[in-house]
N, C-alpha and C positions, 0 to 999 in steps of 0.2 A: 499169818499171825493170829495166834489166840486172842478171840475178843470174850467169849462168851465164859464166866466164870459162877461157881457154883451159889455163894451167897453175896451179901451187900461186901460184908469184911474180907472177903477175898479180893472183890471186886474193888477195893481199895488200899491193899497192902503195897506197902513203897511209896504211895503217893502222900499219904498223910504226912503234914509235920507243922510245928506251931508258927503262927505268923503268917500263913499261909492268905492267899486272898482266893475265896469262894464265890461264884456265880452260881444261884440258886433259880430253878426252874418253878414254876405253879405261879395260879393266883389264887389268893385268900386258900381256901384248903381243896382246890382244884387241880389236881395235874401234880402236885405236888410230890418230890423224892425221899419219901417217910423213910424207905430201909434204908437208904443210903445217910439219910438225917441219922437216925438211932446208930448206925455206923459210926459215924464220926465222936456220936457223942461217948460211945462206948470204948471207941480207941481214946478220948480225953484229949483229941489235938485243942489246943487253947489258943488266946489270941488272936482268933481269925478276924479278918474283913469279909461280910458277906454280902452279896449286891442280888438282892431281889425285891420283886413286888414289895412284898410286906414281909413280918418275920410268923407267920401262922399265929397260933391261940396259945394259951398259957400253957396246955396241956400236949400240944400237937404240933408236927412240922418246926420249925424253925425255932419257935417257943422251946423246944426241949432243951436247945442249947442255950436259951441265954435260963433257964433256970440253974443249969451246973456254969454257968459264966465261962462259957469258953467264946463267944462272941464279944470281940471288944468294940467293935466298927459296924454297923448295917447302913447299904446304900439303897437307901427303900423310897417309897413313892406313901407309904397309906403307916399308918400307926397303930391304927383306930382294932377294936375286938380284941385285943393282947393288952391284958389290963400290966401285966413284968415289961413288958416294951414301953411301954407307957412311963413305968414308973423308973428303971434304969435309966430313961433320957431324963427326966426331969430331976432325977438325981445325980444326973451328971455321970452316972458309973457306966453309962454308955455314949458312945460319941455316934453321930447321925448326918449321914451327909443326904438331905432329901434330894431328892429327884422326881421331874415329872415323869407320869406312867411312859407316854410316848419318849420322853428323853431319854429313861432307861432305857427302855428296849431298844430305843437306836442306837445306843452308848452301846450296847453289847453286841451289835449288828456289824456295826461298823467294826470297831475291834476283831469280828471276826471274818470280817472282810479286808483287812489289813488298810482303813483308813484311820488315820492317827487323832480326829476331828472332825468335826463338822460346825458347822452355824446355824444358830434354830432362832424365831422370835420368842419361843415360848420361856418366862420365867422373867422377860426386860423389865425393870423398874422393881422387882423383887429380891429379897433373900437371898434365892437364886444363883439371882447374875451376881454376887458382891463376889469384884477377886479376880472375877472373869473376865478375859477381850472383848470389849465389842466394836461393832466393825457396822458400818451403816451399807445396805445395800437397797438399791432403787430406793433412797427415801426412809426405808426403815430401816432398825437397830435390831441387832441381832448379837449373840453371844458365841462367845468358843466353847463346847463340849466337848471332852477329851471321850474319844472311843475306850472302852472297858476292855481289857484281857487279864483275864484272871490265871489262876495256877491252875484250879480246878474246875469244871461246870459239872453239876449234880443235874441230870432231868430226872422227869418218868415220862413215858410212850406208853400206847396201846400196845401195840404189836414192834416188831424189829425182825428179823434175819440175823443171820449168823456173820454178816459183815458190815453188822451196824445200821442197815438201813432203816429209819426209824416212820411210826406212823403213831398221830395223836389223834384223840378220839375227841372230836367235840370241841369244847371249851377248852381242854388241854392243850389245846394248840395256842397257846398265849405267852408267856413269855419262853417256854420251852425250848423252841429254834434257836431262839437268839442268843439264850444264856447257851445252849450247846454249843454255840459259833465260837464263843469267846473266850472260852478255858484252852489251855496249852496241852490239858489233857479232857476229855469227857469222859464220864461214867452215865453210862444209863440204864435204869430199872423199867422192866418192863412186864406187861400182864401175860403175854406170849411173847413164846420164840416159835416163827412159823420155816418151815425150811425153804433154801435160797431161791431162790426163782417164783416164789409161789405170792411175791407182792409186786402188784402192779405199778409197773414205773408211775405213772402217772398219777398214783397214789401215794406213794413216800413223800414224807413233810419235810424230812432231813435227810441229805446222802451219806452213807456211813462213811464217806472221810472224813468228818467231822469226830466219830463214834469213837472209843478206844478201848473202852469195856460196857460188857453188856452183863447185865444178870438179871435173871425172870424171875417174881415172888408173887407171895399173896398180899395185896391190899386192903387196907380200911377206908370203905366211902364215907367220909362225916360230912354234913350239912349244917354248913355254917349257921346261918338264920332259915328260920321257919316262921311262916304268916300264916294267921289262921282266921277264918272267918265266922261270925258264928252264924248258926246257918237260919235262913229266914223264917218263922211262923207265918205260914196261911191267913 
């Protein structure tokens, strides 16, 4: 089966359509699936629900779509550096289901491990829980989280194989896995495509059963925040 396709837009033809629910890989502008972002945004699929970290910067990642307003739904953890995230929820033109960072990434884990739920303490007495089961175990109070399976899951990887096997560099290896576990279909952009036998079992982050299309490009590394010191006089 062909996985490995020439551009982002190829690597997503058939799959797009409006209404659709998205699982988003990176945190904050780390790891992040920019061509496959600029994809979507250029095919104009609209409507979507999309469940990551956060939604990127006003300018970048996830930001691009809610500026042509093809995002109606984000299931995010963080708000905070995306001044249009900010302002679409407080105007209401965006709907927001928060999520804690660890809830997320379970939520997507699970889902892609075909459990339908789990029970967490985190979030009891909050926001959160409003809606949710809860159920008391040894003593404590705990919630029902519905496991995540999305239509689609967008990552980026380091490196991949030509049958998916994927490997994330660093910090990229943060919500990446998970979101790829939990899409019905995955696409994943990668820096390299190395040929098949030449990654070490033992080093793949993801098995390409998860995978379903692969396409390699060029990235942009931006750096969120920058501290500076000024430097001492003698």
């Amino acid at each position: 089966m062909k996985k490995v396709y020439g551009t982002a837009s190829e690597a997503l033809e058939g799959v797009l359509h409006d209404g659709m629910f998205i699982a988003a890989g990176g945190f904050g502008l780390c790891g992040i699936p920019e061509l496959l972002i600029a994809a979507i945004r250029d095919a104009g699929t609209k409507d979507l629900t999309v469940a990551s970290n956060n939604c990127g910067i006003d300018d970048f990642g996830l930001g691009i779509l809610l500026q042509t307003r093809q995002i109606r739904k984000m299931i995010s953890s963080y708000v905070g550096e995306n001044a249009e995230f900010m302002r679409q929820y407080l105007s209401k033109e965006l709907e927001l289901e928060f999520n804690p960072q660890g809830t997320l990434a379970e939520r997507m884990r699970a889902g892609g491990s075909g459990i339908a739920g789990f029970y967490t303490k985190t979030g009891v007495g909050t926001m959160i829980a409003e809606g949710k089961e809860h159920k008391d175990f040894d003593g404590q109070t705990h919630i029902l989280e519905r496991g995540i399976v999305a239509d689609l899951s967008i990552v980026k990887a380091w490196k991949a194989d030509d049958t998916g096997n994927l490997v994330f560099r660093k910090t990229a290896r943060n919500f990446n896995p998970p979101a790829a576990m939990c899409g019905r279909i995955c696409v994943a952009e990668v820096e390299e495509i190395v040929p098949r036998g030449s990654l070490d079992p033992d080093q793949i982050h993801l098995p390409g059963i998860y995978v379903h299309r692969i396409v390699q490009g060029q990235h942009e590394k931006r750096i969120e925040q920058r501290t500076t010191r000024k430097q001492e006089v003698a």
